[in-house]
C-alpha positions as CSV (number, residue, x, y, z in Angstrom):
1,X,0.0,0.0,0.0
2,X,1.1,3.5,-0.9
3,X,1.4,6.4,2.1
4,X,-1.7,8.1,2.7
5,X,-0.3,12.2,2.8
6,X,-1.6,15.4,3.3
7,X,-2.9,18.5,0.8
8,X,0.3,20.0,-0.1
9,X,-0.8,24.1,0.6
10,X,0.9,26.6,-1.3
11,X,2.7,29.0,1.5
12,X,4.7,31.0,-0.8
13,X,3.5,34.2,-2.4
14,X,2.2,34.6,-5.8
15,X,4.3,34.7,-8.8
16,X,2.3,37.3,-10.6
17,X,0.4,40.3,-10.2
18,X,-3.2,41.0,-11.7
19,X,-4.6,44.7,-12.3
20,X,-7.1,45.6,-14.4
21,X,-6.9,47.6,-17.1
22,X,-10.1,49.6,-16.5
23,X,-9.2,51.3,-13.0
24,X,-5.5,50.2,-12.6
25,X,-6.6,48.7,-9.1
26,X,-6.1,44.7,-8.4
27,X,-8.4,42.1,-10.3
28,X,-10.3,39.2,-8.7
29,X,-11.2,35.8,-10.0
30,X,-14.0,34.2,-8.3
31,X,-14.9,30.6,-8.5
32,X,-17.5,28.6,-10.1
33,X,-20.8,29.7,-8.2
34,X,-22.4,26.2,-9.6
35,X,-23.0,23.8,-6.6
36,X,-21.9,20.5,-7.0
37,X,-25.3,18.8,-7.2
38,X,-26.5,21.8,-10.4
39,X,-23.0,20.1,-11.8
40,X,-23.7,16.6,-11.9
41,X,-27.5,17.3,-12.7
42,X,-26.5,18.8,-15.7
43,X,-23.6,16.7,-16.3
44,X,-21.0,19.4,-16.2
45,X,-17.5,17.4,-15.4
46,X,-15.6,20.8,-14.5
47,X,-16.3,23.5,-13.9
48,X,-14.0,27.0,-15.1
49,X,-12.9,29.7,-12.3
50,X,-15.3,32.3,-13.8
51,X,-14.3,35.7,-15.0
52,X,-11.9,38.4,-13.7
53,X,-13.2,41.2,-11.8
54,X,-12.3,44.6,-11.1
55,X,-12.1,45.4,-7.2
56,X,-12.9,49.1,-7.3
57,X,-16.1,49.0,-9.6
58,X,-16.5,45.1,-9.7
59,X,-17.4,45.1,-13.2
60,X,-15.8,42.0,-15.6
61,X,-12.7,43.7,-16.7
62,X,-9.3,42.7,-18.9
63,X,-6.3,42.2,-17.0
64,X,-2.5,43.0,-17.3
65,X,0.1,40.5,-15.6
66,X,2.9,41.7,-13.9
67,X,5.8,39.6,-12.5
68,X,6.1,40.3,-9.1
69,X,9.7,41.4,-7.6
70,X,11.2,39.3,-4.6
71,X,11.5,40.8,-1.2
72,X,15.3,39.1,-1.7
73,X,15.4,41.3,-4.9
74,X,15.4,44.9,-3.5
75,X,17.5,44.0,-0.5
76,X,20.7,45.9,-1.8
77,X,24.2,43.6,-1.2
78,X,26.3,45.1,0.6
79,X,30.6,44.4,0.1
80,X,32.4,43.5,3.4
């Protein structure tokens, strides 16, 4: 028999930044709002994480991705 283990959760931070292009604020993604019974009623196998979302005017917006700098990245090195 194989190990039973844990969820692995994701502790670092995110690798990219999303802002929408509308109101330059950060942009949202909310999940599916189906519940899993309207799912298998309608035979739906997955389900897609829905649409991004501006967070100042919460209207469906378009994004722009940004790569988000390291904390370890604007420490400036210092020679001894």
């Amino acid at each position: 028999m194989s190990k039973q283990r844990g969820k692995q959760q994701f502790t670092g931070q995110a690798a990219f930044q999303y802002t929408s292009v509308c109101c330059g604020k950060p942009a949202k993604k909310d999940p599916c709002s189906r519940s899993k019974e309207d799912r298998k009623e309608n035979k739906f196998s997955e389900c897609g994480l829905g649409h991004w979302h501006c967070s100042q005017c919460e209207k469906n917006c378009k994004v722009r991705r940004t790569k988000v700098q390291k904390e370890a990245d604007n420490v400036p090195q210092t020679m001894a």
